[in-house]
C-alpha positions in Angstrom: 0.0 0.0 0.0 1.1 3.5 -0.8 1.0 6.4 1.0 -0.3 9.9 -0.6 -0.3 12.9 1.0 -2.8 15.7 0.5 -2.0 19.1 0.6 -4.8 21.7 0.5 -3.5 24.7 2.5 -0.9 27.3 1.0 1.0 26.8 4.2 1.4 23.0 3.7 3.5 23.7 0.7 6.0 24.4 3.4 5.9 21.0 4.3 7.2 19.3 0.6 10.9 19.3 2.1 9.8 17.4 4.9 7.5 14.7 3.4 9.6 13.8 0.1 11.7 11.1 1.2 8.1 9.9 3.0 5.5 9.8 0.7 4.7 7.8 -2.2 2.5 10.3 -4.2 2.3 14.4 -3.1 -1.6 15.7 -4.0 -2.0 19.2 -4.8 -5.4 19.2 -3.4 -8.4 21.2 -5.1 -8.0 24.4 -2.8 -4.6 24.7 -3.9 -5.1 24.1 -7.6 -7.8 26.7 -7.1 -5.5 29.3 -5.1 -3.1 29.1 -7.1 -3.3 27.4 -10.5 -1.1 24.7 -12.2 1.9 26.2 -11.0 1.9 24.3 -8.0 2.2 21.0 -9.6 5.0 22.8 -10.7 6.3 23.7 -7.4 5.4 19.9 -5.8 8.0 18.8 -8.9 10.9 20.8 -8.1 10.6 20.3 -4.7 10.1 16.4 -4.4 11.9 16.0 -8.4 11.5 12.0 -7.5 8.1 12.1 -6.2 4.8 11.4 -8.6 2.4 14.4 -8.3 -1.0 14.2 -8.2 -3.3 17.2 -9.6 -6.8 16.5 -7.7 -8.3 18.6 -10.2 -12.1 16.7 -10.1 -12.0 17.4 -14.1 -16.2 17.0 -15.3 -15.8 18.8 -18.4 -13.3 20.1 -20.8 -11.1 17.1 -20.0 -8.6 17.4 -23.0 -7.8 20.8 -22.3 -7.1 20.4 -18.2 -5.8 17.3 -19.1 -3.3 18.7 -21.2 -2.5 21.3 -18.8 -2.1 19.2 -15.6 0.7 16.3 -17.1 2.3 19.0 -19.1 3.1 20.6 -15.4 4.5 17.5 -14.5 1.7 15.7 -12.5 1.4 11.7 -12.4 -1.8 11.8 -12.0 -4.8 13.9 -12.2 -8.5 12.6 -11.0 -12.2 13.0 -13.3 -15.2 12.5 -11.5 -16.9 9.6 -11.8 -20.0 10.8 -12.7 -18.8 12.8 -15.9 -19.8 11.3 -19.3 -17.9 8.6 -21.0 -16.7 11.4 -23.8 -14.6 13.3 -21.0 -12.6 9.9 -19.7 -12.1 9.1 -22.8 -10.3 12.6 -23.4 -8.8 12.7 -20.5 -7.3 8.9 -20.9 -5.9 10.1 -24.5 -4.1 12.2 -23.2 -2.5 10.2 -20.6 -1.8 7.4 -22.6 0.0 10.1 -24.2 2.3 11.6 -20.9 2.3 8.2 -19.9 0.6 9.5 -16.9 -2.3 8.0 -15.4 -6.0 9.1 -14.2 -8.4 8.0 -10.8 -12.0 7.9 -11.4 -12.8 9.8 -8.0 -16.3 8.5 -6.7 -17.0 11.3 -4.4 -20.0 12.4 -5.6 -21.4 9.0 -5.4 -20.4 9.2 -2.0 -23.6 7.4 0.5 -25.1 5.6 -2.6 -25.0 1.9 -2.6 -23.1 1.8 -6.0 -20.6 3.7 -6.5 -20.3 3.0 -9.9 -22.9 1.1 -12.4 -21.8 -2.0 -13.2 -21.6 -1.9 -17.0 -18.9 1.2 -16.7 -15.5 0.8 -18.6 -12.7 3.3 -18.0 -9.2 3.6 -20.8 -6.5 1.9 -19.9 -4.5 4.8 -18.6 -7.2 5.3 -15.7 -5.5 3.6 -13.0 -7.2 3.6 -10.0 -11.3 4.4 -8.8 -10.8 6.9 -6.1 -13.2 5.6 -3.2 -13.5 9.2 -1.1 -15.9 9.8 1.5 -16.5 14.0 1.3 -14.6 16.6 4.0 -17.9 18.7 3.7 -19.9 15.7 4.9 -17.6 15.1 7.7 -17.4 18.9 8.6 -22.0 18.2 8.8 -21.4 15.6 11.2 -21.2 12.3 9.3 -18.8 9.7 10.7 -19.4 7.1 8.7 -16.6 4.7 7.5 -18.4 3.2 5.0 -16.1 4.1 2.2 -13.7 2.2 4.1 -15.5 -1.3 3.6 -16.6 -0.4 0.3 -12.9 -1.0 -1.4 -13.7 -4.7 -0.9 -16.6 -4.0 -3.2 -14.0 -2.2 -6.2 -11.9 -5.0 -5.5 -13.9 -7.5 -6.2 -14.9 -5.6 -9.4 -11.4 -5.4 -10.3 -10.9 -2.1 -9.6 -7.5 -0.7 -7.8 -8.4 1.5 -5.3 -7.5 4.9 -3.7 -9.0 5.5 -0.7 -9.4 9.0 0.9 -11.9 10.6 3.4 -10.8 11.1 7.4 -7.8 9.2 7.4 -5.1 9.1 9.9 -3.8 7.2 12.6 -7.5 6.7 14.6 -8.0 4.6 11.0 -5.2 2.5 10.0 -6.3 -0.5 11.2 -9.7 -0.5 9.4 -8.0 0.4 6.7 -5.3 -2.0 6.9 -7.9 -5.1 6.9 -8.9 -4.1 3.1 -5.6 -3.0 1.4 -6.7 -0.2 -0.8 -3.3 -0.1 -3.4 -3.3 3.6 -2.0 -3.9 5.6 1.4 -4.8 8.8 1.0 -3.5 10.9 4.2 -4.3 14.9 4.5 -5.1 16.8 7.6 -4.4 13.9 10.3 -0.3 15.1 8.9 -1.1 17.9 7.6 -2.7 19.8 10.5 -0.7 17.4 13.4 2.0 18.7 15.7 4.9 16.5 13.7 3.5 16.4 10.5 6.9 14.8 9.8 6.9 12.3 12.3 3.1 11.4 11.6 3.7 10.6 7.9 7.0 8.3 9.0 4.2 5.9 11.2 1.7 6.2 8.6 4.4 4.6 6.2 5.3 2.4 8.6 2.2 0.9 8.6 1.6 0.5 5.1 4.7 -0.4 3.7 5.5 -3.6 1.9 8.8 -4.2 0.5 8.2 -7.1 -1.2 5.6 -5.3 -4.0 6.5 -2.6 -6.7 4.4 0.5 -7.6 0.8 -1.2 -8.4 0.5 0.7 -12.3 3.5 -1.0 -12.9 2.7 -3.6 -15.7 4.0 -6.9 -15.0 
């Protein structure tokens, strides 16, 4: 299991020094991307030049064109919501196919719904992962469910790879341990801690496994 760490806040991009050697995958999250456009994939690159960087960019339309834009900055990875129409991954996947880059299908706003995804839906071959993610706003409202957590058994038995995201941190890891999502997705529990440094060492700790190469990697 890998380790990705979200960073949403202006001041976390004081934190890339720190978390390079740690982390497996560096998000710019949405609020950044907003804040401050593309140029902080750019940023994430030079800082961490030997970490992937993923662009959470929650592309719905247009998908060519932010496509484009996101793995010419640099990023790894960018994420399309699910719920966009099959014209838009299919721009977005030419377009990897063509960085070599790859794409996550995030499921967020199929968040609460018993299927995340109908069970008829294909996806290119450069769309790597189906982003499981239960929403920040929802867990702001109140909700503490860890449903999303259980549901990567579903996505794996559907042969999905899975990237799971929403509330995770130490209080977690075991849950999330029992059903091996290929990656965790970590933000404010490091992000917003005391240590964010130490945190993200025992949240790698946890998840690593020598014995198994990067999961896009074709055998």
């Amino acid at each position: 299991m890998l380790l990705q760490i979200a960073l949403d806040k202006p001041e976390h991009l004081a934190l890339l020094p720190q978390i390079r050697h740690i982390a497996d995958i560096v998000e710019i999250g949405t609020p950044l991307l907003k804040r401050f456009g593309i140029g902080t994939i750019t940023t994430a690159r030079e800082l961490c030049p030997d970490t992937p960087v993923l662009a959470d960019s929650k592309t719905v339309d247009g998908g060519q064109l932010e496509a484009e834009m996101v793995f010419g900055a640099g990023a790894a990875f960018m994420t399309v919501l699910s719920s966009t129409t099959s014209a838009t991954h299919e721009a977005v996947g030419r377009v990897a196919a063509k960085f070599g880059a790859h794409v996550i299908v995030d499921t967020i706003t199929q968040a609460g719904k018993k299927d995340l995804l109908p069970a008829s839906i294909t996806f290119p071959e450069s769309f790597a992962y189906v982003g499981v993610h239960r929403p920040s706003d929802a867990r702001a409202a109140g909700d503490s469910s860890t449903a999303h957590i259980g549901a990567v058994a579903e996505m794996h038995r559907r042969g999905f790879r899975v990237a799971l995201a929403g509330g995770l941190g130490p209080d977690s890891i075991d849950s999330v341990l029992a059903f091996e999502p290929e990656i965790v997705i970590v933000g404010s529990a490091i992000t917003e801690s005391g240590n964010p440094q130490e945190v993200a060492k025992w949240m790698r700790s946890k998840l690593i496994n020598p014995g198994r190469g990067w999961p896009w990697e074709k055998k």
